[in-house]
FIDREN-774552 format. One line per field, with one value per residue (C-alpha): z negated, x negated, y negated. Coordinates in nm, 4 decimals. Each point is the difference from the previous one (the first is absolute). Example, Ala and Ser with C-alpha at 12.3 -4.5 7.8 and 13.67 -1.06 7.14 Angstrom:
# residues 2
w <- (-0.7800 / 0.0660)
u <- (-1.2300 / -0.1370)
v <- (0.4500 / -0.3440)
//
This chain:
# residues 520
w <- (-2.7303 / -0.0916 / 0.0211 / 0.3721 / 0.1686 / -0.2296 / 0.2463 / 0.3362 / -0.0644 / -0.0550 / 0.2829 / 0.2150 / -0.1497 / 0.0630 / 0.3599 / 0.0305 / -0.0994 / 0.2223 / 0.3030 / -0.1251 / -0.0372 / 0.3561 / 0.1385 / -0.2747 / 0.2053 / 0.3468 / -0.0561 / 0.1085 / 0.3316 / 0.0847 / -0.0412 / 0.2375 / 0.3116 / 0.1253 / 0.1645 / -0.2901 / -0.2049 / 0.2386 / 0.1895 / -0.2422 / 0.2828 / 0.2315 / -0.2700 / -0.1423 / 0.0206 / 0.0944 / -0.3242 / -0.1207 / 0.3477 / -0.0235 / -0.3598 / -0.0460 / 0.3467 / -0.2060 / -0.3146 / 0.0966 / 0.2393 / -0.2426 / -0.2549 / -0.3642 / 0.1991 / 0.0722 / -0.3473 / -0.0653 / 0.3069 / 0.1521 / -0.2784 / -0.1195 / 0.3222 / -0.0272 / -0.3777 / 0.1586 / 0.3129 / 0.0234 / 0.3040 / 0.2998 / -0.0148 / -0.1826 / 0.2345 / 0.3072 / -0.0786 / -0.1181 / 0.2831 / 0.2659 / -0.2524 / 0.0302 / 0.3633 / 0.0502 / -0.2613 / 0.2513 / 0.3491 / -0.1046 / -0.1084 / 0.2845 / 0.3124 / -0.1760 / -0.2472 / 0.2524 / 0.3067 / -0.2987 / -0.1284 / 0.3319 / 0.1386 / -0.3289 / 0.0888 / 0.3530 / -0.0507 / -0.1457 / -0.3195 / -0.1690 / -0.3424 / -0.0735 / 0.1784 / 0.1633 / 0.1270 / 0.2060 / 0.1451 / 0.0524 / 0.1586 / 0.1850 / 0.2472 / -0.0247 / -0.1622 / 0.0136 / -0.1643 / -0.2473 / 0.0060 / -0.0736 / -0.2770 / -0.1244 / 0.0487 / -0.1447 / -0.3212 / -0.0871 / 0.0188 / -0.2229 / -0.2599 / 0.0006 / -0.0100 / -0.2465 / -0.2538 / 0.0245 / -0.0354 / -0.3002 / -0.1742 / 0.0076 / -0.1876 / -0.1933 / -0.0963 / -0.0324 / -0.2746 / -0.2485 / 0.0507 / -0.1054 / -0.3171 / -0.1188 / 0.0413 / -0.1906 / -0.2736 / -0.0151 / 0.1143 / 0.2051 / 0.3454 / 0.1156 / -0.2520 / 0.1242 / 0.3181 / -0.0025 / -0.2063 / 0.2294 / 0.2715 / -0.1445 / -0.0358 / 0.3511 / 0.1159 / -0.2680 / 0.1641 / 0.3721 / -0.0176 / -0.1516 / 0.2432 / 0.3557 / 0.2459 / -0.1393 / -0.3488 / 0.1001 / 0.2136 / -0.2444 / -0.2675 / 0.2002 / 0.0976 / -0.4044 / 0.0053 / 0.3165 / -0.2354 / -0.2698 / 0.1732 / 0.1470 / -0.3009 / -0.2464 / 0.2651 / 0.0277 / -0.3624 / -0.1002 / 0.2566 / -0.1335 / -0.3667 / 0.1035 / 0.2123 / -0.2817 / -0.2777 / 0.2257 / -0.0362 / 0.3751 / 0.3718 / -0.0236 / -0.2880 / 0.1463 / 0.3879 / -0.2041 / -0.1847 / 0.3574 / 0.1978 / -0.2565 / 0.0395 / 0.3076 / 0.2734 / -0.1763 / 0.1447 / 0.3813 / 0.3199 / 0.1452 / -0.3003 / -0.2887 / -0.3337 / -0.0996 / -0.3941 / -0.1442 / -0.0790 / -0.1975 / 0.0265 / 0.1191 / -0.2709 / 0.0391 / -0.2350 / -0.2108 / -0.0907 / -0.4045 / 0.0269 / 0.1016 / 0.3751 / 0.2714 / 0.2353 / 0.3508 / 0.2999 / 0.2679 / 0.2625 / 0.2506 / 0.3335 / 0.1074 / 0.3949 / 0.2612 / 0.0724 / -0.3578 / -0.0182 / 0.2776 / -0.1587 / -0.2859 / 0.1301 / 0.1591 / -0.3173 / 0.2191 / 0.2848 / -0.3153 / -0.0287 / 0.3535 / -0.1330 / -0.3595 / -0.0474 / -0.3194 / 0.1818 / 0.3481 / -0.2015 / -0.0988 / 0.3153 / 0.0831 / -0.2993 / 0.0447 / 0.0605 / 0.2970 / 0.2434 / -0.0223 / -0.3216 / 0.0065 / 0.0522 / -0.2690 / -0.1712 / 0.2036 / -0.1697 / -0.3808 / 0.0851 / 0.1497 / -0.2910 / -0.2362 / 0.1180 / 0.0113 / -0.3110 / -0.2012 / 0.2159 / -0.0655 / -0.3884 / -0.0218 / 0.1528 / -0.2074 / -0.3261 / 0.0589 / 0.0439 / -0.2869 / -0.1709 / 0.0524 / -0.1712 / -0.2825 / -0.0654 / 0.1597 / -0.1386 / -0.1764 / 0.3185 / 0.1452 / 0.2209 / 0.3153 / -0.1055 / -0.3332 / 0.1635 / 0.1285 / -0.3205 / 0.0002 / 0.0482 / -0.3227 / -0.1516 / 0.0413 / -0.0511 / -0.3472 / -0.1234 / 0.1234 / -0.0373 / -0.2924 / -0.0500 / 0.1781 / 0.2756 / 0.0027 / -0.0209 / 0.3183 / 0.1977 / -0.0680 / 0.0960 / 0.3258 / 0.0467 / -0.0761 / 0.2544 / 0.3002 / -0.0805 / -0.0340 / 0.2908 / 0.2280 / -0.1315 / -0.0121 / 0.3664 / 0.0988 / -0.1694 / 0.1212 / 0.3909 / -0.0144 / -0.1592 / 0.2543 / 0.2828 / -0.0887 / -0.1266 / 0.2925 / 0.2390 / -0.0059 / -0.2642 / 0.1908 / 0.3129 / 0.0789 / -0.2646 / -0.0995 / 0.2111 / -0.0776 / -0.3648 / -0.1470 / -0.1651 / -0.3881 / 0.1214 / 0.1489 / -0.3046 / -0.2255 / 0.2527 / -0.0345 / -0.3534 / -0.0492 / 0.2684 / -0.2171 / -0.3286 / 0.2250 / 0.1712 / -0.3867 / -0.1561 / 0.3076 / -0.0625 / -0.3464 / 0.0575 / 0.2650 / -0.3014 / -0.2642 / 0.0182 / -0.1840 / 0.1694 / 0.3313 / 0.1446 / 0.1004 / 0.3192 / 0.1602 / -0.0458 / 0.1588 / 0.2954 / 0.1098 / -0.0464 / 0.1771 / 0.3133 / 0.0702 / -0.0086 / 0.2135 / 0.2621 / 0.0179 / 0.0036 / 0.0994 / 0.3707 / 0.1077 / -0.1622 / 0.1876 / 0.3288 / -0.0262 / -0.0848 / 0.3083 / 0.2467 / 0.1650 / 0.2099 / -0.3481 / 0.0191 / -0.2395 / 0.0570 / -0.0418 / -0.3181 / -0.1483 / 0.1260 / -0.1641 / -0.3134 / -0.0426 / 0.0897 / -0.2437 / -0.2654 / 0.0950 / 0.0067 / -0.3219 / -0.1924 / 0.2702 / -0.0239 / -0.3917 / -0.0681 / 0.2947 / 0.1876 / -0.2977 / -0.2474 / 0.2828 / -0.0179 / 0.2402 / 0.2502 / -0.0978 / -0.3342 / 0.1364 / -0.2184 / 0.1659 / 0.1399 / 0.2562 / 0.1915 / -0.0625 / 0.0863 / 0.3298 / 0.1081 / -0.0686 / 0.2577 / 0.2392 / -0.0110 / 0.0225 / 0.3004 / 0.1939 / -0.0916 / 0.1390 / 0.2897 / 0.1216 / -0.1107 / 0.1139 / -0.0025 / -0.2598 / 0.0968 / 0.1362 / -0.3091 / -0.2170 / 0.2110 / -0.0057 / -0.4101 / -0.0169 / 0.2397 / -0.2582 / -0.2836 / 0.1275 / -0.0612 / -0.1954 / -0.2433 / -0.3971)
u <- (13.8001 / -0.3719 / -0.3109 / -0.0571 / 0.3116 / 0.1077 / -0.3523 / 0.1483 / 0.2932 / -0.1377 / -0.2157 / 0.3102 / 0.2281 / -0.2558 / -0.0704 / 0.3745 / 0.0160 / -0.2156 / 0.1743 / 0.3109 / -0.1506 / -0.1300 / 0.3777 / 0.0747 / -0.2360 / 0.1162 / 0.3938 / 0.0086 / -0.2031 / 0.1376 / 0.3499 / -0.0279 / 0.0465 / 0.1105 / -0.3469 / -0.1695 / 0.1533 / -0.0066 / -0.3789 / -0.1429 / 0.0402 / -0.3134 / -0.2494 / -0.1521 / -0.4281 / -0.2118 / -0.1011 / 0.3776 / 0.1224 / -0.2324 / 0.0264 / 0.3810 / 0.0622 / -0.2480 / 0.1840 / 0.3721 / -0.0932 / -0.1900 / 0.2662 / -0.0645 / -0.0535 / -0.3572 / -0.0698 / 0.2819 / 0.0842 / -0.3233 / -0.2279 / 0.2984 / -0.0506 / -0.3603 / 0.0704 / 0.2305 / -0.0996 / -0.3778 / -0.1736 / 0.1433 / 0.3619 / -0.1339 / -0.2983 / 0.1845 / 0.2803 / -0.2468 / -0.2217 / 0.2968 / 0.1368 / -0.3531 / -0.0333 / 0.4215 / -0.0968 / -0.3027 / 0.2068 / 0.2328 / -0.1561 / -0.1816 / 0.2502 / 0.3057 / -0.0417 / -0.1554 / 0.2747 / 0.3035 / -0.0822 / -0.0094 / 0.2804 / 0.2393 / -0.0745 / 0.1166 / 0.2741 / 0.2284 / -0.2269 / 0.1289 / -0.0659 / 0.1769 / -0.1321 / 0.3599 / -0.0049 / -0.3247 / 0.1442 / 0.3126 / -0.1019 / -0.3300 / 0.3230 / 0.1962 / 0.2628 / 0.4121 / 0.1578 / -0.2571 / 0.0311 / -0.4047 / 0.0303 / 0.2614 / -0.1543 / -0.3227 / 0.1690 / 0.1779 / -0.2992 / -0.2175 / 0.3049 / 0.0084 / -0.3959 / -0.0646 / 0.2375 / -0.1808 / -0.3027 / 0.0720 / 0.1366 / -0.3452 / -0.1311 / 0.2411 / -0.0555 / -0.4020 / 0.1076 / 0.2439 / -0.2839 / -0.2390 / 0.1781 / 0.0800 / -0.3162 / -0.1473 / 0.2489 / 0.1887 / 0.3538 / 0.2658 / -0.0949 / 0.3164 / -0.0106 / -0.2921 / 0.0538 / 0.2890 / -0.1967 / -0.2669 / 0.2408 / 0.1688 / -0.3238 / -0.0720 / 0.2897 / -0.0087 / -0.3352 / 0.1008 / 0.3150 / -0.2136 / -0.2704 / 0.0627 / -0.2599 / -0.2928 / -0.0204 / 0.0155 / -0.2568 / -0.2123 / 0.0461 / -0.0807 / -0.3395 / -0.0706 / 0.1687 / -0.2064 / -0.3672 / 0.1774 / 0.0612 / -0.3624 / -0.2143 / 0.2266 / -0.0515 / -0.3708 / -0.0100 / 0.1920 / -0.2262 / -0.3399 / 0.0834 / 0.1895 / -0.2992 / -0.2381 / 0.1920 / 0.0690 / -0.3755 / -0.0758 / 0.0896 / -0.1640 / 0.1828 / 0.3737 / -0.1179 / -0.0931 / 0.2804 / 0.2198 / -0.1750 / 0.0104 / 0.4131 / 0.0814 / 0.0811 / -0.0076 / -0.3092 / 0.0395 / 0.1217 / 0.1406 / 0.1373 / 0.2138 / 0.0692 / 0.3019 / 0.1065 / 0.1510 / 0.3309 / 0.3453 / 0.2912 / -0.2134 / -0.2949 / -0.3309 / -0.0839 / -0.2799 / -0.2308 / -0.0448 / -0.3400 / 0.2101 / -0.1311 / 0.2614 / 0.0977 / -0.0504 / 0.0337 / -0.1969 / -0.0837 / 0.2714 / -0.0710 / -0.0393 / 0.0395 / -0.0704 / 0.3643 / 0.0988 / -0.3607 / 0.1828 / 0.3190 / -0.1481 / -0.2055 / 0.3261 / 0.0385 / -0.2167 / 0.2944 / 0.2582 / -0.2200 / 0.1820 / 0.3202 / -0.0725 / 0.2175 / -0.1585 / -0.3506 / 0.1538 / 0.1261 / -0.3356 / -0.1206 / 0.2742 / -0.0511 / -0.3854 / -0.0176 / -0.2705 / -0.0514 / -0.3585 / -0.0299 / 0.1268 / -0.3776 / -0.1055 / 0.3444 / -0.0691 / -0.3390 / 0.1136 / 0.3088 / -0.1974 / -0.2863 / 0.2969 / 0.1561 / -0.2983 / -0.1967 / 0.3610 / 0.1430 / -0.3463 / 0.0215 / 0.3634 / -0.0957 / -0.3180 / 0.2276 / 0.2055 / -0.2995 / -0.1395 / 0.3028 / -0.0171 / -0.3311 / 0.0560 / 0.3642 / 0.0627 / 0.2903 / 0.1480 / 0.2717 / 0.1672 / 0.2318 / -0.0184 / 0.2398 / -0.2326 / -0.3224 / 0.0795 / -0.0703 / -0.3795 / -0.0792 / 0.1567 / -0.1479 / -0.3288 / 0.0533 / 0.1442 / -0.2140 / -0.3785 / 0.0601 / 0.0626 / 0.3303 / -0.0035 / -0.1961 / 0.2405 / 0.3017 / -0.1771 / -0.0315 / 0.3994 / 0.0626 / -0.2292 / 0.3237 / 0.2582 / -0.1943 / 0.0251 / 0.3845 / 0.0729 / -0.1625 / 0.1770 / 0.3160 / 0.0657 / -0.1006 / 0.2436 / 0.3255 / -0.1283 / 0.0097 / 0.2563 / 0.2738 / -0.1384 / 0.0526 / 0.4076 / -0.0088 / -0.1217 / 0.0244 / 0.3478 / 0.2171 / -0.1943 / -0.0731 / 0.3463 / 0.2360 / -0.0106 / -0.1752 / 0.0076 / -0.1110 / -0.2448 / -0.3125 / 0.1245 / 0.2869 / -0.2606 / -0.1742 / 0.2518 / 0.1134 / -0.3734 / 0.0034 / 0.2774 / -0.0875 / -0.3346 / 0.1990 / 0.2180 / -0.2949 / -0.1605 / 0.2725 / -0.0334 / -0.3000 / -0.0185 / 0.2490 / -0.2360 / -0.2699 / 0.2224 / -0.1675 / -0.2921 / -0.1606 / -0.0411 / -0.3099 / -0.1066 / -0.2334 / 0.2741 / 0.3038 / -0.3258 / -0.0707 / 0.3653 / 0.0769 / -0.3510 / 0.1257 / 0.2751 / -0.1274 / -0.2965 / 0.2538 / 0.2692 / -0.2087 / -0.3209 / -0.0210 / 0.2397 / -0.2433 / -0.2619 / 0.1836 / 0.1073 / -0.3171 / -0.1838 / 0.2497 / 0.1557 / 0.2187 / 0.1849 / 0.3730 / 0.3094 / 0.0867 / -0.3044 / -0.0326 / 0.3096 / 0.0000 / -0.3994 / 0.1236 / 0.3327 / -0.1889 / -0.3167 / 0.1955 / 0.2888 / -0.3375 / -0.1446 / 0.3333 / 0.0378 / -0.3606 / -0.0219 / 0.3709 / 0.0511 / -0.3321 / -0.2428 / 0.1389 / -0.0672 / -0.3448 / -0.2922 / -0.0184 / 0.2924 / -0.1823 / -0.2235 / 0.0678 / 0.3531 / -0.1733 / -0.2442 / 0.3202 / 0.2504 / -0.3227 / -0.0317 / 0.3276 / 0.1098 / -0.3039 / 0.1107 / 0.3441 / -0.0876 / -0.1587 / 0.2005 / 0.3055 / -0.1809 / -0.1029 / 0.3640 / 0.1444 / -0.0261 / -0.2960 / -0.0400 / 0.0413 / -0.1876 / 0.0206 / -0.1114 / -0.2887 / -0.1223 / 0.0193 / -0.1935 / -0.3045 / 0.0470 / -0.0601 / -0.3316 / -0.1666 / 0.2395 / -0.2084 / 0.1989)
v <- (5.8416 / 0.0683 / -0.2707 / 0.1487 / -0.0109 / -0.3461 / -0.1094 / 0.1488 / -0.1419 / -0.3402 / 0.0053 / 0.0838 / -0.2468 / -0.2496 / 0.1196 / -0.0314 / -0.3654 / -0.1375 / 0.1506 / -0.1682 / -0.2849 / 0.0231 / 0.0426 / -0.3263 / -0.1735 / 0.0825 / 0.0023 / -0.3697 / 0.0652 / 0.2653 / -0.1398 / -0.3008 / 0.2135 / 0.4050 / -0.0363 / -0.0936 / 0.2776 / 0.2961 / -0.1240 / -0.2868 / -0.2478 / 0.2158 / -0.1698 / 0.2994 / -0.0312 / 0.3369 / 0.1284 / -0.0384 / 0.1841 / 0.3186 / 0.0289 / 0.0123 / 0.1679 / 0.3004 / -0.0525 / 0.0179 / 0.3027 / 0.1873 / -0.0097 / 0.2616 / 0.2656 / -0.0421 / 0.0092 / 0.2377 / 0.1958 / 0.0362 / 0.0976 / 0.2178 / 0.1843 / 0.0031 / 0.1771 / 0.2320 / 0.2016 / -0.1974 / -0.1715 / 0.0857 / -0.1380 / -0.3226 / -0.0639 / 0.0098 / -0.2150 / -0.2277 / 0.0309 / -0.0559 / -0.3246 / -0.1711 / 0.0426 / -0.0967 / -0.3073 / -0.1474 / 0.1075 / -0.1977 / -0.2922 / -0.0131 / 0.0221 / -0.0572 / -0.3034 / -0.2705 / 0.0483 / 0.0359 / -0.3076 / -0.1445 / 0.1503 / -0.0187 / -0.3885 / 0.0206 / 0.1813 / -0.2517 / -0.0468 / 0.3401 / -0.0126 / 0.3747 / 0.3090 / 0.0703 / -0.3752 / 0.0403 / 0.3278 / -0.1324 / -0.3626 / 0.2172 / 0.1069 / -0.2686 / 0.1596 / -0.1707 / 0.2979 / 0.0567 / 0.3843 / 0.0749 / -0.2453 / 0.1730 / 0.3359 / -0.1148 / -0.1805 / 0.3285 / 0.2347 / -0.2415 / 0.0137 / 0.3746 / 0.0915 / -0.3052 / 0.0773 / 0.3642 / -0.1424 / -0.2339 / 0.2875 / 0.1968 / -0.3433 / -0.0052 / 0.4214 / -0.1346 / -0.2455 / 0.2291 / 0.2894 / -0.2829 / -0.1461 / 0.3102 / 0.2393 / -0.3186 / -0.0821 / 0.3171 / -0.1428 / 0.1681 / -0.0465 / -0.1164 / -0.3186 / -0.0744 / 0.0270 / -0.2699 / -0.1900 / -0.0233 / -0.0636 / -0.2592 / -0.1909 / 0.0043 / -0.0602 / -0.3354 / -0.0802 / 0.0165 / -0.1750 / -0.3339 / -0.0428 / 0.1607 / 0.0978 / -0.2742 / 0.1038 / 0.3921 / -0.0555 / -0.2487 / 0.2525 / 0.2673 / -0.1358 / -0.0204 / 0.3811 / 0.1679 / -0.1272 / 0.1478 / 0.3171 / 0.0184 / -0.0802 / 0.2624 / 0.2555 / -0.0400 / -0.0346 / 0.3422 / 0.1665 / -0.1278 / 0.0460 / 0.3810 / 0.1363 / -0.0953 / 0.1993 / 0.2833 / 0.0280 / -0.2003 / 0.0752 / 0.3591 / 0.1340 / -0.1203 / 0.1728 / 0.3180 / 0.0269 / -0.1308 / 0.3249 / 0.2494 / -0.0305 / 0.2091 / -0.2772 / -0.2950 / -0.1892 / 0.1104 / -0.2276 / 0.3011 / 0.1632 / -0.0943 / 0.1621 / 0.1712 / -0.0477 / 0.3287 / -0.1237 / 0.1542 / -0.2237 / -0.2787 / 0.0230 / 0.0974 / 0.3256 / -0.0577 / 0.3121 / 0.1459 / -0.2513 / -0.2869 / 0.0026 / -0.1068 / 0.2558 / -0.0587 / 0.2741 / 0.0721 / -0.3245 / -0.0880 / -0.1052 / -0.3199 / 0.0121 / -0.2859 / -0.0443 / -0.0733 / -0.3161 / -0.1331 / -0.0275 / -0.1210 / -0.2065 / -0.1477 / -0.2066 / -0.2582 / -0.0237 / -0.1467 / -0.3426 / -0.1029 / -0.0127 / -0.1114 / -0.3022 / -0.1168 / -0.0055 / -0.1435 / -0.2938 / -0.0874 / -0.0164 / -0.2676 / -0.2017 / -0.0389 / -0.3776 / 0.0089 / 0.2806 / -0.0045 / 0.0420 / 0.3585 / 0.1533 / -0.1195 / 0.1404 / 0.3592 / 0.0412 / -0.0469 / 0.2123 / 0.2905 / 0.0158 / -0.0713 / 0.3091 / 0.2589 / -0.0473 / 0.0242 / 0.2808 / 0.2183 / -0.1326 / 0.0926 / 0.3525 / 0.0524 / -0.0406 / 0.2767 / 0.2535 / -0.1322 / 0.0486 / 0.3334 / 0.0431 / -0.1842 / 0.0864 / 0.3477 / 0.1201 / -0.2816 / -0.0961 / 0.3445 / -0.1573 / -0.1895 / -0.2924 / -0.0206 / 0.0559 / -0.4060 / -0.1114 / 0.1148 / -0.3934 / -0.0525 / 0.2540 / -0.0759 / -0.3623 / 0.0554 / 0.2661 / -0.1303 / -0.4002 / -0.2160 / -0.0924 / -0.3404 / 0.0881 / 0.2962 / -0.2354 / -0.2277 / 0.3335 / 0.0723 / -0.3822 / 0.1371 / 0.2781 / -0.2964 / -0.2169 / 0.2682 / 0.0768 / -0.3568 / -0.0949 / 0.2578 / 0.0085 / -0.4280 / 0.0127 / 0.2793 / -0.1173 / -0.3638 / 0.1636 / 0.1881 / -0.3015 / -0.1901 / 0.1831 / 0.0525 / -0.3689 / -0.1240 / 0.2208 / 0.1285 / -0.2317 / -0.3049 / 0.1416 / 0.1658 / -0.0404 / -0.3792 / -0.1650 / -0.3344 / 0.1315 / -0.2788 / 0.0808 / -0.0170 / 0.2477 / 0.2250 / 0.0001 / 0.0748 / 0.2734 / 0.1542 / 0.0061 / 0.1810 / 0.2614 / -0.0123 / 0.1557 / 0.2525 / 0.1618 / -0.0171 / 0.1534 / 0.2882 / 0.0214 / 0.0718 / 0.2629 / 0.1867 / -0.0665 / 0.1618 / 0.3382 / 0.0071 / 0.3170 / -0.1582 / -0.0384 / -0.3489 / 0.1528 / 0.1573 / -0.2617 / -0.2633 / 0.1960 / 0.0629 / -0.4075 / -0.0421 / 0.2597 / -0.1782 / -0.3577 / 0.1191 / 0.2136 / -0.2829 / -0.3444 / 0.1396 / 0.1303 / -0.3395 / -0.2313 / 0.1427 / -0.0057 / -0.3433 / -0.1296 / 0.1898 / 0.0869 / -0.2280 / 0.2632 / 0.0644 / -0.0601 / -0.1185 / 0.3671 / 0.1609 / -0.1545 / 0.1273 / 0.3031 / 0.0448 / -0.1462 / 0.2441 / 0.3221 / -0.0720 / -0.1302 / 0.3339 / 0.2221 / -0.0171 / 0.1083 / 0.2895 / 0.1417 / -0.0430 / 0.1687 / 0.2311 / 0.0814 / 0.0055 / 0.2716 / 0.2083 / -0.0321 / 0.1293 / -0.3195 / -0.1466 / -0.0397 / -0.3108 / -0.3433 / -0.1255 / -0.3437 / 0.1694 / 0.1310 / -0.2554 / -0.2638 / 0.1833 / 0.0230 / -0.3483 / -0.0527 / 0.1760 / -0.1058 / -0.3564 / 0.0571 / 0.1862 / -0.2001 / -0.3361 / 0.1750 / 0.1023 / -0.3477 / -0.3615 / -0.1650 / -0.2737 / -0.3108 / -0.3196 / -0.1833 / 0.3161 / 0.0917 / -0.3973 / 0.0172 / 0.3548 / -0.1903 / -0.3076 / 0.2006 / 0.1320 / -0.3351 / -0.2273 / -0.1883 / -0.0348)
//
């Protein structure tokens, strides 16, 4: 290992330490009580709620996936999704977080986002919690597989190991991490993470745009590539066998501009809708100790999000002009971040921006396999299968669901060519399709029925795998990002379902006024 990477790796190791240490610290809290593990006991201040809500929803992509997309095809694609994720990120905070809280209270103090839906309708056969449990195991243990994919590309771009060793290797560690502390030292550490994130971002971006010669040089060299710095167009790589050609002068290949219609911005600028039905986020918005406080929490969440979503999608076109030709695949083009990190920093500022990488996958990926063992731990072993289960039993129960859904989810993360954008946004669909449109409605409608809920939550959650494997290969209209439709429908189905059945009752309609002004 040269001087460099012996650096990186240092840095790393270090970075790793101290998040350990944080879980070290925690394991006793978190311990004491289910509540304490899987919601910190509703203690968590603002600046510790919008910073690891941001955090574990960003996850490596946005300093993998997005710039990566950024690299590859330019602007357009990048812009919008980030465009629709920083209006979904401030939407949400601001009708969402204050009357979940609230209501998540109300309803039977739900500490899990399948109890709050389940005790919203008063549930005795807990079908939705069921329902709900079972979806979050599936899309989860998708999702931690694309952090787990972000860490073996990471290791082994850096140190020149077989992806797949690294990737269990990575896994392993988080896996370690999460089983320790539970839901107070994920979201501690992800506070530390989410300023991590943010400052290597900025930093990368700065130090990029001024060797690239400053803002001018990387937008000449971003509109003298057919398509690549338009809203409405997007640029089209020459590829053979899935690389980019690369002229006798060692200029990348691109054809002529695609389009970039108004039907395709809205359906990426669906990305926004997903935020509803983000679990990882949701939970934050339970755990916040004081209702009021959650302004304050919506305002460093929503600047958070925008300066490192336009940083994230800045790197990529810089990239580009620095580094033309040097990443002629999609999967590889993620990897501009490192890149750029490695090549213009010193090796231990280099080694703090891969810890920035480590940070965003860690972040994510302890809060999904964190969810989704607690929602079969104690929502279906507790909730229907043992029910007299104590709280040690549940826990033990939730960590070994914790190492199954790993051990899928390395397997998903086995192939080395996949591209961390695309596994995201499919996980991200059908959280946003499934939990999304019935967290809205129970929140704001008070009409919504047992029924209508299940119905809403089978048909999103059904959608997404119809429109992505059936409808979408046959492109045209059916070619739209799967969450716009499945979002839609769910909508629809939720309503007309609670229309044609019984209307909730007394008691439900006295706890949806309650939750309106309820004070916690």
């Amino acid at each position: 290992m040269t001087g460099d990477k012996l650096q990186i790796f240092i840095a790393m190791c270090a970075y790793m330490a101290f998040v350990i240490g944080i879980g070290l610290y925690y394991a006793k809290r978190a311990n004491e009580s289910s509540e304490n593990y899987f919601l910190g006991g509703r203690t968590l201040g603002p600046w510790v709620t919008a910073m690891s809500a941001e955090a574990s929803d960003m996850s490596g992509w946005l300093l993998m996936g997005l710039p990566g997309v950024a690299y590859w095809c330019g602007l357009s694609d990048a812009i919008w999704t980030a465009i629709g994720l920083g209006i979904g990120t401030y939407v949400n905070w601001l009708f969402v977080a204050k009357r979940l809280r609230r209501y998540s209270a109300v309803a039977g103090d739900a500490i899990t986002v399948p109890d709050f839906f389940s005790n919203r309708f008063k549930e005795n056969k807990k079908v939705i919690m069921t329902i709900a449990a079972l979806f979050i195991l599936i899309f989860f243990t998708v999702y931690a597989a694309s952090c787990f994919v972000t860490v073996g590309k990471l290791f082994s771009t850096l140190f020149g190991v077989k992806y797949q060793y690294m990737m269990v290797a990575g896994a392993l560690f988080v896996v370690l991490y999460t089983i320790l502390g539970g839901f107070l030292a994920e979201s501690a550490s992800d506070f530390m993470q989410a300023i991590v994130m943010v400052f290597v971002l900025v930093f990368v971006f700065i130090v990029g745009t001024s060797v690239a010669g400053g803002i001018s040089a990387v937008l000449k060299n971003a509109k003298d590539i057919p398509g690549f710095f338009e809203f409405f167009g997007i640029a089209q790589p020459t590829v053979v066998d899935g690389v980019q050609q690369v002229s006798e002068a060692g200029k990348p290949l691109f054809g002529e501009a695609g389009h970039y219609g108004f039907l395709t911005i809205l359906s990426t600028l669906s990305w926004g809708l997903g935020y509803f039905g983000m679990p990882q986020v949701l939970l934050r918005f339970m755990a916040i100790r004081k209702s009021e406080e959650i302004t304050m929490s919506r305002r460093i969440a929503t600047v958070w999000c925008f300066v490192s979503l336009f940083a994230a999608v800045s790197i990529g076109m810089i990239g580009r002009a620095l580094y033309p030709s040097e990443l002629l695949t999609q999967s590889s083009a993620e990897s501009i971040f490192i890149l750029m990190a490695t090549k213009l920093l010193p090796a231990l500022f280099a080694g703090i921006a891969m810890a920035g990488i480590l940070a965003a996958t860690i972040s994510s990926s302890d809060s999904y396999l964190l969810i989704a063992a607690s929602a079969f731990a104690k929502n279906i072993y507790q909730g229907i299968i043992k029910k007299n289960a104590n709280d040690q039993e549940v826990m033990v129960v939730s960590r070994v669901v914790l190492i199954l859904i790993s051990i899928l989810g390395m397997i998903i993360a086995l192939d080395e060519t996949s591209v961390i954008f695309t596994v995201v946004s499919f996980a991200w669909a059908g959280f946003g399709a499934t939990f999304g449109p019935i967290m809205l409605f129970s929140l704001f409608w008070k009409r919504t029925t047992r029924s209508g809920a299940i119905a809403g939550m089978i048909s999103g959650g059904v959608m997404v795998f119809v429109w992505k494997l059936l409808l979408k290969p046959l492109g045209g209209i059916f070619g739209i990002y799967e969450l716009l439709p499945a979002f839609i429908i769910s909508c629809i189905v939720i309503v007309i379902v609670s229309l044609i059945s019984e209307e909730p009752s007394e008691e439900i309609q006295k706890e949806f006024e309650l939750a309106k002004t309820y004070e916690c």
